[in-house]
Backbone as CSV, one residue per row, in Angstrom:
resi,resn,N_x,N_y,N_z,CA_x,CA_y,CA_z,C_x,C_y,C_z
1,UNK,-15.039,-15.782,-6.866,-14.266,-14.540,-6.817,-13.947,-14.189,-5.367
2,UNK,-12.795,-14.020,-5.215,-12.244,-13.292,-3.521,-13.119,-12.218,-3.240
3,UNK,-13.006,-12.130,-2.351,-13.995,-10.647,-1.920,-12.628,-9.619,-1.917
4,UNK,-13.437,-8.512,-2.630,-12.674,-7.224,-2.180,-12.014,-6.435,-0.988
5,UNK,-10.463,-5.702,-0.893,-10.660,-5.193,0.536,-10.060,-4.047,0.429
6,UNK,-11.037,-3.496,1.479,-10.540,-1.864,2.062,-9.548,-1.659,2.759
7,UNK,-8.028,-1.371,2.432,-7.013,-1.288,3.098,-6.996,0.396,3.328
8,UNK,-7.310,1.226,4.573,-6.848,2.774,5.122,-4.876,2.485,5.173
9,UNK,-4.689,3.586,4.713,-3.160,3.744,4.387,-2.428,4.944,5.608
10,UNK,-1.489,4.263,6.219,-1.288,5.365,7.425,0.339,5.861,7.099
11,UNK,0.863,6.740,6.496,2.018,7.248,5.645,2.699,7.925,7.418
12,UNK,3.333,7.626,8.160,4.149,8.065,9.054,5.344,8.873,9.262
13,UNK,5.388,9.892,9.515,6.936,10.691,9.363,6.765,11.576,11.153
14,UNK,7.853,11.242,11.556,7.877,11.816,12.952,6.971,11.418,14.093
15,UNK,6.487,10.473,13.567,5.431,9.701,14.759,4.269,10.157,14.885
16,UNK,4.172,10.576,13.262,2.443,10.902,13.375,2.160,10.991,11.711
17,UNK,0.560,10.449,11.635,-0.057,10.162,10.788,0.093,11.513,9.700
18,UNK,0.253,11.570,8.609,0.478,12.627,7.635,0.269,12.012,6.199
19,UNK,-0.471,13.151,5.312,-1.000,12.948,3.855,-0.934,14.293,3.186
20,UNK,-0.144,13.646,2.283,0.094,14.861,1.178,-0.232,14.697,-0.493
21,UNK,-0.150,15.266,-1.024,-0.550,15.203,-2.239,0.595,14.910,-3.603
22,UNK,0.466,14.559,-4.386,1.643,13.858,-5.455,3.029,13.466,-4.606
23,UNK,3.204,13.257,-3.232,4.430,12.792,-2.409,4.568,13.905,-1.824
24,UNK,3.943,15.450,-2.260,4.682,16.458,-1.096,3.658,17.153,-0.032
25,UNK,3.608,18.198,-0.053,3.364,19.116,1.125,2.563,17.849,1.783
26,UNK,2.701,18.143,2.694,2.243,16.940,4.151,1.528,17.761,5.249
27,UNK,0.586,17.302,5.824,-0.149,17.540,6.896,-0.163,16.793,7.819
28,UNK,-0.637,17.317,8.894,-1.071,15.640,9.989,-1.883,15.495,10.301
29,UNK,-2.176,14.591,10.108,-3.722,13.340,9.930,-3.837,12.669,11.664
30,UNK,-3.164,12.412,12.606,-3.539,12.375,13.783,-2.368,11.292,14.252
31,UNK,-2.943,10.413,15.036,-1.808,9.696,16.075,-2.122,7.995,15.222
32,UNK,-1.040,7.413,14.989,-1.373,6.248,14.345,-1.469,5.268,14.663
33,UNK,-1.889,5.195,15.803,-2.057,3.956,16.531,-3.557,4.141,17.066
34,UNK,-4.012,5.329,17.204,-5.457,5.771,17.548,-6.516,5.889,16.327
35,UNK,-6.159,5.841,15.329,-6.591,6.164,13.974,-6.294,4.490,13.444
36,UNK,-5.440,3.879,13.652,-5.536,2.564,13.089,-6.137,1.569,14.102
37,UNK,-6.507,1.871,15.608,-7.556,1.061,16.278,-9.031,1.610,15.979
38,UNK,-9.127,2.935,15.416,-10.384,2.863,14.828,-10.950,2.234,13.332
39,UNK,-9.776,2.694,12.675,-10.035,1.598,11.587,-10.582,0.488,11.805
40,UNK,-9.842,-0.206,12.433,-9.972,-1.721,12.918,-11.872,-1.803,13.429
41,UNK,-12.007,-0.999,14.190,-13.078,-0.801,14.699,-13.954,-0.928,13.496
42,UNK,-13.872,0.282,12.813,-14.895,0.816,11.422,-15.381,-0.545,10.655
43,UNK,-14.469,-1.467,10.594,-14.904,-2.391,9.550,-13.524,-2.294,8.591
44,UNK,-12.572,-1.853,8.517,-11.519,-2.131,7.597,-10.920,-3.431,7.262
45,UNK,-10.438,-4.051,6.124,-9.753,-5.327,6.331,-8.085,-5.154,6.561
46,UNK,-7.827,-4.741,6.397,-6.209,-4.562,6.676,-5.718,-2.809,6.612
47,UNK,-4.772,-2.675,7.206,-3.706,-1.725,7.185,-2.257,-1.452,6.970
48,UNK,-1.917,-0.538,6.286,-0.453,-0.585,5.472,-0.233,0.324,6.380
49,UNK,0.797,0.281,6.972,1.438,1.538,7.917,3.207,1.710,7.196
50,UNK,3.463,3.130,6.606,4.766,3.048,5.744,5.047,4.519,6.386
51,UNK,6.493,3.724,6.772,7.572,5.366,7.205,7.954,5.624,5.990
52,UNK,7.546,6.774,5.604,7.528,7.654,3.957,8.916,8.074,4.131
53,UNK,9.809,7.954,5.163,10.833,9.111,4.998,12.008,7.883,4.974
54,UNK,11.735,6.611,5.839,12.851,5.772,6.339,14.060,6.008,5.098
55,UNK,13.742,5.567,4.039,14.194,4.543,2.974,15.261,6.172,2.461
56,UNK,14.815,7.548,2.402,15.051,8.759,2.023,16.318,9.231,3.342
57,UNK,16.056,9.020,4.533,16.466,9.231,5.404,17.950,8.510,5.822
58,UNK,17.599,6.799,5.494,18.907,5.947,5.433,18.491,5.282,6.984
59,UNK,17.151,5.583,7.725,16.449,4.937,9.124,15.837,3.406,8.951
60,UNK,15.684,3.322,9.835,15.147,1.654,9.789,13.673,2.150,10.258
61,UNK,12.658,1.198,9.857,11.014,1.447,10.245,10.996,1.610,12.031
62,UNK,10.218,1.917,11.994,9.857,2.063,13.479,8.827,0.586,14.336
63,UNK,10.011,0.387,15.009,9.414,-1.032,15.750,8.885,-0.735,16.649
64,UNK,9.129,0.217,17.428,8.081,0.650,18.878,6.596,0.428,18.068
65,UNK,6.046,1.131,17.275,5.073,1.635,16.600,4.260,0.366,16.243
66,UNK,5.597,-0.309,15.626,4.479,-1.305,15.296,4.213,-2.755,16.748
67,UNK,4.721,-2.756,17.131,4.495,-3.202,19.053,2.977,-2.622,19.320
68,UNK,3.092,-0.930,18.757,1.694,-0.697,20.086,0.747,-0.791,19.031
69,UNK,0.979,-0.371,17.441,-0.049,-1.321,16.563,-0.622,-2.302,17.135
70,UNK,0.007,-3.220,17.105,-0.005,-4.869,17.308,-1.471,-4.855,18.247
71,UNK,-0.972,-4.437,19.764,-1.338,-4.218,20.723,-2.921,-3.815,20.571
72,UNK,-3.250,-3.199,19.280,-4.243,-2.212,19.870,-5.414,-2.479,18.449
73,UNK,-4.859,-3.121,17.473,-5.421,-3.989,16.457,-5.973,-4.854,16.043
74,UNK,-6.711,-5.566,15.671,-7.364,-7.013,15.618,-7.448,-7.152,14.401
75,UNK,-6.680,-6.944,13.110,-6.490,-6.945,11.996,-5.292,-6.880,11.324
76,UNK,-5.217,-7.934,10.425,-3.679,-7.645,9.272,-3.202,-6.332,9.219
77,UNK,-1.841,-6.280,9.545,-1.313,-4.930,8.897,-0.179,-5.127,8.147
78,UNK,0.333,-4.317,7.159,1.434,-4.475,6.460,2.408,-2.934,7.044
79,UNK,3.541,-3.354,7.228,4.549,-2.431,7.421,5.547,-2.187,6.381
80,UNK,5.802,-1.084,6.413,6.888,-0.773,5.321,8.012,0.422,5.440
81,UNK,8.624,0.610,4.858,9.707,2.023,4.833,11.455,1.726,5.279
82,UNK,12.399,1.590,5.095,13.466,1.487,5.552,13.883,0.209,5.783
83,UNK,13.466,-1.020,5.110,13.485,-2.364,5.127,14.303,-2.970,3.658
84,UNK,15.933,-3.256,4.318,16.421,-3.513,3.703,17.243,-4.746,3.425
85,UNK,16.825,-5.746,5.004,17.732,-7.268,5.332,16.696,-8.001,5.604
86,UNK,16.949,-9.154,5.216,15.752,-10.251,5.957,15.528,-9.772,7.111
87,UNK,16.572,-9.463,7.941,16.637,-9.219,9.218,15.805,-8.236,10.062
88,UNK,15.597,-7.529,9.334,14.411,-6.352,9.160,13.165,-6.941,9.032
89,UNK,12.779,-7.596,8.453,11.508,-8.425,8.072,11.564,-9.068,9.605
90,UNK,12.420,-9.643,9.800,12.402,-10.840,11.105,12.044,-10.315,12.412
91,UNK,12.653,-8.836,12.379,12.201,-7.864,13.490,11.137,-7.578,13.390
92,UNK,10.577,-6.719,12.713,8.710,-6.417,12.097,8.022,-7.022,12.315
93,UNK,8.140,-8.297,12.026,7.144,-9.662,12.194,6.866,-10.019,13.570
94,UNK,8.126,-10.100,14.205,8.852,-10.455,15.823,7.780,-9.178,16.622
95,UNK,7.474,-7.736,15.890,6.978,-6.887,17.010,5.849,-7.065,16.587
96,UNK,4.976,-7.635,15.440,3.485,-7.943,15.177,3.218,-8.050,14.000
97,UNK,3.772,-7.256,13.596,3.536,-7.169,11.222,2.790,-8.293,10.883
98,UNK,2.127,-8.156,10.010,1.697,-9.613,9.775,2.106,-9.886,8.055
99,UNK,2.730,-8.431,7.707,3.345,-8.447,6.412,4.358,-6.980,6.221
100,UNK,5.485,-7.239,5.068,6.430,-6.706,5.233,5.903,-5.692,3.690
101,UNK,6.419,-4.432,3.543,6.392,-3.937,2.209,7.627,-3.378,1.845
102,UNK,8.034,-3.497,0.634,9.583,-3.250,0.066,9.477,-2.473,-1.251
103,UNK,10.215,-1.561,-1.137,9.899,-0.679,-2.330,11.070,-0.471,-2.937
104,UNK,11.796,0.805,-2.474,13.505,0.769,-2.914,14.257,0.054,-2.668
105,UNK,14.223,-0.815,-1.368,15.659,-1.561,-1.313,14.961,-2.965,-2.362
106,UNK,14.145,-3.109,-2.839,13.930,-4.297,-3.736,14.535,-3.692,-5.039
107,UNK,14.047,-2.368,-5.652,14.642,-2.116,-6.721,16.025,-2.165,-6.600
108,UNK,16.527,-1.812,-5.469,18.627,-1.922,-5.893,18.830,-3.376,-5.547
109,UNK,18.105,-4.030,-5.059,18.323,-5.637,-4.885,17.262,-6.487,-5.012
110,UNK,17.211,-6.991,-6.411,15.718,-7.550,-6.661,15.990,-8.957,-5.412
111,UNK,17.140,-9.086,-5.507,17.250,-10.720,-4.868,16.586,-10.505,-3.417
112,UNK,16.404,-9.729,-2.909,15.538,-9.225,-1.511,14.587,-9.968,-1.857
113,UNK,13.805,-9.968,-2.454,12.651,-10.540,-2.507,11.937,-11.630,-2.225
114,UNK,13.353,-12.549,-3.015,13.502,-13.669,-3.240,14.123,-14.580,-1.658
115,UNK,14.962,-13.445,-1.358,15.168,-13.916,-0.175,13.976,-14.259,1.355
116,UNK,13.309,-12.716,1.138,12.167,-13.100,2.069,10.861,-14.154,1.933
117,UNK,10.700,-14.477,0.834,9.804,-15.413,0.365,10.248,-16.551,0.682
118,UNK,11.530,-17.039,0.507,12.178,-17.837,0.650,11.853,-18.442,2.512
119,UNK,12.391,-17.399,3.179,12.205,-17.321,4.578,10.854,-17.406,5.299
120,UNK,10.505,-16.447,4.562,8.740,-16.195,5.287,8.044,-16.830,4.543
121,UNK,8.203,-16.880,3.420,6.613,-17.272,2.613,6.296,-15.911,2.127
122,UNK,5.511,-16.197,0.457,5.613,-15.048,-0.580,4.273,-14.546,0.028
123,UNK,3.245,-14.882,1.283,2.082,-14.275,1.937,2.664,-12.640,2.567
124,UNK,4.065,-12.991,2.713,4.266,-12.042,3.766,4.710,-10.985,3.218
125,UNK,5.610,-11.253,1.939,6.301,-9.947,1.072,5.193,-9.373,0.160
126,UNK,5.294,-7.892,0.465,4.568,-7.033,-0.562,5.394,-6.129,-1.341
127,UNK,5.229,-6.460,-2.688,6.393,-4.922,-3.195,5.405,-4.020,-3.402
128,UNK,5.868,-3.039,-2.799,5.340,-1.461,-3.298,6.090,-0.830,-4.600
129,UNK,5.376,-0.671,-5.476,6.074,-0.083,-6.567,5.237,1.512,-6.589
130,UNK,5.714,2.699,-6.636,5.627,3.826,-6.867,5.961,4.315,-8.610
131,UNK,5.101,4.715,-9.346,5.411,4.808,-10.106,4.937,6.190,-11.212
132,UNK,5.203,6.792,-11.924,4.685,8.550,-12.907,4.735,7.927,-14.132
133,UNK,3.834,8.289,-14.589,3.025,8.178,-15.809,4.167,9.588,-17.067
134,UNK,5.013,9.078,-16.966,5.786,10.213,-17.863,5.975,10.112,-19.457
135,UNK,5.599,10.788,-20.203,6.109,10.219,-21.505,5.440,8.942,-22.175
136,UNK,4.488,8.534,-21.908,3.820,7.244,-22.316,4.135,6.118,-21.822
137,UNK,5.389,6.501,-20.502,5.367,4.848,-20.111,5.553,5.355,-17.986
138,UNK,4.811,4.248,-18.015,5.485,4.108,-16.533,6.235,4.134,-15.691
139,UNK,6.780,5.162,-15.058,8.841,4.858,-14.419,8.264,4.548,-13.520
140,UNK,8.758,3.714,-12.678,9.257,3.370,-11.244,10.218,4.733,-10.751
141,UNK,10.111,4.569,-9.545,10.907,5.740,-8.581,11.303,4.798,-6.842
142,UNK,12.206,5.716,-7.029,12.777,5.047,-5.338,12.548,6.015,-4.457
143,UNK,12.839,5.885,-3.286,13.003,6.587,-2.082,11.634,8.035,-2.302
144,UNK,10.303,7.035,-1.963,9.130,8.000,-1.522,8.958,8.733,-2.766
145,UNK,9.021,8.409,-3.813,9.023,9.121,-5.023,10.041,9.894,-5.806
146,UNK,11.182,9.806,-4.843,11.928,11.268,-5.303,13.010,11.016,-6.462
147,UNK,13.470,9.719,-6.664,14.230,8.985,-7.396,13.920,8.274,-8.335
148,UNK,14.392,8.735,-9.839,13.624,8.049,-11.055,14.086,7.024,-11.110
149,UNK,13.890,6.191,-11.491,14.874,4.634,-12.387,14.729,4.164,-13.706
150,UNK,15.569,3.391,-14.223,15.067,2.685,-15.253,13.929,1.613,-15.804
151,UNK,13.268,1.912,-14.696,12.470,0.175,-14.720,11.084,0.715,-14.944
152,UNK,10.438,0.063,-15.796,9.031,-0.208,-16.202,8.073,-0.391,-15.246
153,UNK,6.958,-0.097,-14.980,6.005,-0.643,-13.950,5.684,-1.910,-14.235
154,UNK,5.291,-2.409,-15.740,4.501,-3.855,-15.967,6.107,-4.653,-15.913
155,UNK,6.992,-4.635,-16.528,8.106,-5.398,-16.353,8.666,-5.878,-14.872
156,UNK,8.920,-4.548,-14.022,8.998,-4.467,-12.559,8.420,-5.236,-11.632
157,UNK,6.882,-5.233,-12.199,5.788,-5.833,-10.888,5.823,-7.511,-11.015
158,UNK,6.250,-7.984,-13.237,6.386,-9.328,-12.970,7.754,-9.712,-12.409
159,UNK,8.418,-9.012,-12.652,9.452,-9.840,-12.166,9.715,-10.203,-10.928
160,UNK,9.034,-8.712,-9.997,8.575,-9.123,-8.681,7.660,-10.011,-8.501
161,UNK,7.211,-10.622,-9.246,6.174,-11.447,-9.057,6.712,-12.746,-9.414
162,UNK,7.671,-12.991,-9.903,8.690,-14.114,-10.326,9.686,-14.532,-9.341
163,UNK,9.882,-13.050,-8.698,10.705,-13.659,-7.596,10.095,-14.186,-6.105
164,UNK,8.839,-13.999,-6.310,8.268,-14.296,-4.837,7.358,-13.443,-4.481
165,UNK,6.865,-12.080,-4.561,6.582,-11.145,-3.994,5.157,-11.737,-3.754
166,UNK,4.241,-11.677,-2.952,2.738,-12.509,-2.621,1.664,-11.328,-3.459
167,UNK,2.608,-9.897,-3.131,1.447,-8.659,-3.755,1.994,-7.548,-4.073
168,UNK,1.203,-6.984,-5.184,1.750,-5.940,-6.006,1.240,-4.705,-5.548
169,UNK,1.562,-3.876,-4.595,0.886,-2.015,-4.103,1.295,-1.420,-4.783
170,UNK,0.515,-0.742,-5.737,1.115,-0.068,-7.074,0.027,1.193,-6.794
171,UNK,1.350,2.252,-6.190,1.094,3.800,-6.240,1.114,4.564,-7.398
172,UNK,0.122,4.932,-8.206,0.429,6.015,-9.133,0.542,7.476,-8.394
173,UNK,1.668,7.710,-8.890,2.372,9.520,-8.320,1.491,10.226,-8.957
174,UNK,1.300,9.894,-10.137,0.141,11.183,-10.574,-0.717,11.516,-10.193
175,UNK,-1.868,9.969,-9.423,-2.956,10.498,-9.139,-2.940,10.626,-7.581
176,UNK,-2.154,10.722,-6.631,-1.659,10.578,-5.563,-1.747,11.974,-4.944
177,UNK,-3.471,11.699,-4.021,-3.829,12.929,-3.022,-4.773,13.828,-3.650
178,UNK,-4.993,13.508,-4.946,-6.027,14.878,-6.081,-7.310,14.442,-6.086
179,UNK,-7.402,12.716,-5.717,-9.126,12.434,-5.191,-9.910,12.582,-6.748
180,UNK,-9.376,12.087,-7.985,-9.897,12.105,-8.860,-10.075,10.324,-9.928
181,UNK,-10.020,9.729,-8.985,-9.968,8.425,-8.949,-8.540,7.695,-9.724
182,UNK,-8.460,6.267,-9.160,-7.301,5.393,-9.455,-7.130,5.553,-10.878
183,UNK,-5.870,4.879,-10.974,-5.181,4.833,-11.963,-5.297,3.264,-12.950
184,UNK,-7.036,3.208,-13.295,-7.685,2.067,-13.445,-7.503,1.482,-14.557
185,UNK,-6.643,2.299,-15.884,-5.988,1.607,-16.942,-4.646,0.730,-17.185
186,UNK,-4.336,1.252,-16.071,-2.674,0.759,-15.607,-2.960,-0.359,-14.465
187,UNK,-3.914,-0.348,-13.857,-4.292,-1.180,-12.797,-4.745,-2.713,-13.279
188,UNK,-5.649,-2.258,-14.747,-6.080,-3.672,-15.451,-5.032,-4.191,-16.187
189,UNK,-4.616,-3.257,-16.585,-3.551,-3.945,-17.413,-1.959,-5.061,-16.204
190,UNK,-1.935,-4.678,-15.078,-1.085,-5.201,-14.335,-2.402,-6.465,-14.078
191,UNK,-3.241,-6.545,-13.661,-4.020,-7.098,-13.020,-4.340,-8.371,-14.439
192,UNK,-4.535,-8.187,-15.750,-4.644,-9.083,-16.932,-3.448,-9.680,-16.758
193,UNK,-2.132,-9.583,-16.283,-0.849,-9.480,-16.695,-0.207,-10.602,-15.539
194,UNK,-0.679,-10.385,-14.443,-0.080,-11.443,-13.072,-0.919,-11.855,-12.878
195,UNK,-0.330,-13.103,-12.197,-1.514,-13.578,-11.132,-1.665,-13.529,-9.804
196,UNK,-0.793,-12.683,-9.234,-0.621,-12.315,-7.413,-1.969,-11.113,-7.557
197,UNK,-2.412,-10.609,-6.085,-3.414,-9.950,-5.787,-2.228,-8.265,-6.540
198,UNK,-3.620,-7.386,-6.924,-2.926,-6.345,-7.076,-3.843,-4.921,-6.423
199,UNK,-2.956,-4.254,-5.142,-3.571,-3.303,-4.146,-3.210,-2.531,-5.219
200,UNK,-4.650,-1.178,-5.189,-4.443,-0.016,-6.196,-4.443,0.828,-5.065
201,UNK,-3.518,1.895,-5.132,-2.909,3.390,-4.042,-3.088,4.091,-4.882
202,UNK,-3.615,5.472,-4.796,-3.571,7.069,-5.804,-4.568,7.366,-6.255
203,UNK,-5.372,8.198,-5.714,-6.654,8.652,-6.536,-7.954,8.565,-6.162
204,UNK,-8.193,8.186,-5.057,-9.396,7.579,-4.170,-10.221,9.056,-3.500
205,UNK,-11.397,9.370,-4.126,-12.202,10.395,-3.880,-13.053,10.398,-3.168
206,UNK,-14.001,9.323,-3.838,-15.566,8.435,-3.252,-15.954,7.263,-3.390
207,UNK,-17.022,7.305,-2.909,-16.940,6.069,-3.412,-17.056,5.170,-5.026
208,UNK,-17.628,6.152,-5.597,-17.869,5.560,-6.967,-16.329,5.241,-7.872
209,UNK,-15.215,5.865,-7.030,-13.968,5.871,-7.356,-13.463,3.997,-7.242
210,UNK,-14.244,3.772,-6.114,-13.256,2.211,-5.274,-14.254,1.477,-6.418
211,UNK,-15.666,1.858,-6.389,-16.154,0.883,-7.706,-15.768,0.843,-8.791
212,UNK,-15.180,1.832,-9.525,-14.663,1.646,-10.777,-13.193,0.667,-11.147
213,UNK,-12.519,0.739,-9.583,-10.929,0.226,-9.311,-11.306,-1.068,-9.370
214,UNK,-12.249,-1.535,-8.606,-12.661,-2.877,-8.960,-13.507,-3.829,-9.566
215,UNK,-13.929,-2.592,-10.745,-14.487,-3.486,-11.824,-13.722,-2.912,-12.960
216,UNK,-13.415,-1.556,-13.346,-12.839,-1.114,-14.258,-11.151,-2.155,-14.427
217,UNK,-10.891,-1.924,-13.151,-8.979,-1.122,-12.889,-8.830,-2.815,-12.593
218,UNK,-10.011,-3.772,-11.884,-9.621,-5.267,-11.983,-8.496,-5.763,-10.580
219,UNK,-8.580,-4.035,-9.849,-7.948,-4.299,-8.690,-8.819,-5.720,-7.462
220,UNK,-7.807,-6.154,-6.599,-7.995,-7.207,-5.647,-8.707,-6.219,-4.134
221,UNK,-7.843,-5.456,-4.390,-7.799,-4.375,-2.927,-7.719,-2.832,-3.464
222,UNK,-8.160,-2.214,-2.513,-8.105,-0.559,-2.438,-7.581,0.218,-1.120
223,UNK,-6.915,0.574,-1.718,-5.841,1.472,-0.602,-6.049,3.090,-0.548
224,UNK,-6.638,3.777,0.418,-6.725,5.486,0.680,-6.363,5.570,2.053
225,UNK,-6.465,7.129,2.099,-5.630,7.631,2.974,-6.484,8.925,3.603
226,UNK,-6.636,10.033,2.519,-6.962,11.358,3.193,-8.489,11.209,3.406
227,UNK,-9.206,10.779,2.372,-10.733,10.173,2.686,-10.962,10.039,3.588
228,UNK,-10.110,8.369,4.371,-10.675,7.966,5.609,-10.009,8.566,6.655
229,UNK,-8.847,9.354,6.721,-8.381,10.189,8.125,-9.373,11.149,7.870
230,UNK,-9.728,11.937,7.150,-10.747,13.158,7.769,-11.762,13.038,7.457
231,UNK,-12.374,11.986,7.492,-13.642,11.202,7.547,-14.598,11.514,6.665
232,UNK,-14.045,11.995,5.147,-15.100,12.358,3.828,-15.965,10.642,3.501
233,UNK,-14.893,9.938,3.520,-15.710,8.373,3.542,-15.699,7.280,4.492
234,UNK,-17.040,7.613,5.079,-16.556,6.272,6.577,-16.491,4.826,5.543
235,UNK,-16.134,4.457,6.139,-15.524,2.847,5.979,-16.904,1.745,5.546
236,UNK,-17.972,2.467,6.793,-18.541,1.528,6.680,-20.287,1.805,5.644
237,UNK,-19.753,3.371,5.238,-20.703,3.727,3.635,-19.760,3.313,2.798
238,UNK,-18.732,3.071,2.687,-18.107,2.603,1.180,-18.599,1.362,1.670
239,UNK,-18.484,0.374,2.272,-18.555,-0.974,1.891,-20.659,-1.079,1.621
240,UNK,-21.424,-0.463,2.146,-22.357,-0.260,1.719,-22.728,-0.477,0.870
241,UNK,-22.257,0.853,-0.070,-22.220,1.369,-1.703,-21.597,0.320,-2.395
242,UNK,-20.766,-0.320,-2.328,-20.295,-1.233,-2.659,-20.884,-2.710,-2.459
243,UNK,-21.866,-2.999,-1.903,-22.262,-4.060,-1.722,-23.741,-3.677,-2.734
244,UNK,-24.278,-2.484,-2.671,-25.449,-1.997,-3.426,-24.650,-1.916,-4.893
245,UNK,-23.737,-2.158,-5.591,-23.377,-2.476,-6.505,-22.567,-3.583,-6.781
246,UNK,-23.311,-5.081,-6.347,-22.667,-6.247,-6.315,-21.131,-6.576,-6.666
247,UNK,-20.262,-5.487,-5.513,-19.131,-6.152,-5.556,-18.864,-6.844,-4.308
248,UNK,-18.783,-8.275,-4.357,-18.179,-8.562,-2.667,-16.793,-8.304,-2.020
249,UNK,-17.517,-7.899,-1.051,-16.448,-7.047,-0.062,-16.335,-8.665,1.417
250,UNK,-15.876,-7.882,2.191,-15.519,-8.412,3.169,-16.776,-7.657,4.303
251,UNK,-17.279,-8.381,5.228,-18.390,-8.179,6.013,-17.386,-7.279,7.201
């Protein structure tokens, strides 16, 4: 079995770290390049750094940012937000990324996908799928939540997974910021369903939350945010707790 990993989630709007709850009211969580060299520090295995607004806005991600990332990191990070051309990927990578994440511009162009896999290798593409529990089924949404679509979450994630995508970040909107744990029925069921790694985002309280995601929910990885910016769970008591309940983690 892979070992499990703790991915801290750094949501960026205006050049600083911010977390809000079901996609709205927002706070700021600190400077993200100082907060993701401590991560690094803490014991984290990777970091997702996503401009929440790019893709809403019609902006391209922020490449300075991820330069002084780079710089100041000793760990995988995934970038995301406003990434809509290979070419975009080629830049990201070019300032340090060590992986790309695609959310809306994959839904209006699945062939994106296909294209960067193609180029990079399916290690490097991650689709982020965002998705609300409405009505008994799963919607997908575009642009930071705000945009419904037609598309299914389990249909969505294989087909992204058909076209290349290396990994599935599957945000539930519902449970997103309320700290009442993941969305671990929808998580197994994607996770029975593919065979790419599948990161669970939404719902992360304590720790007994990340244990249930990865034995319940059958997740690969665990992704939070407000926990580890205001330090309710250091990094290095979840992997603890988690090792005192034989799941392997990453040292």
């Amino acid at each position: 079995m892979l070992a499990k990993r703790i991915i801290p989630c750094l949501d960026v709007k205006d050049g600083k770290t911010v977390k809000g709850v079901n996609f709205v009211n927002f706070r700021d969580a600190g400077d993200p390049v100082a907060l993701g060299r401590k991560y690094s520090e803490d014991g984290a295995d990777e970091l997702v750094y996503l401009d929440i607004t790019a893709s809403h806005e019609g902006r391209k991600t922020f490449v300075d940012l991820v330069r002084r990332v780079a710089e100041n990191v000793s760990i995988p990070f995934t970038v995301g937000g406003g990434i809509n051309h290979v070419a975009d990927v080629e830049t990201l990578l070019g300032a340090g990324a060590d992986k790309i994440s695609i959310n809306s511009a994959a839904l209006r162009n699945p062939d994106l996908i296909d294209d960067i896999a193609s180029r990079f290798g399916r290690q490097v593409c991650v689709t982020a799928i965002d998705a609300r529990f409405d009505n008994g089924e799963w919607i997908c949404y575009l642009n930071g939540g705000r945009v419904p679509t037609s598309r299914r979450l389990l249909e969505w994630a294989h087909e992204a997974q058909e076209r290349g995508a290396g990994e599935i970040l599957f945000t539930s909107m519902n449970h997103d910021g309320v700290k009442t744990g993941f969305a671990c029925e929808a998580l197994a069921e994607l996770a029975d369903n593919l065979e790419i790694p599948i990161i669970a985002s939404g719902g992360a309280g304590n720790c007994e939350h990340f244990r249930d995601v990865f034995t319940i929910g059958k997740a690969d990885a665990a992704l939070a945010a407000s926990i580890f910016h205001f330090n309710e769970v250091p990094i290095a008591q979840l992997k603890t707790y988690l090792k005192e309940n034989n799941i392997i983690i990453r040292q």
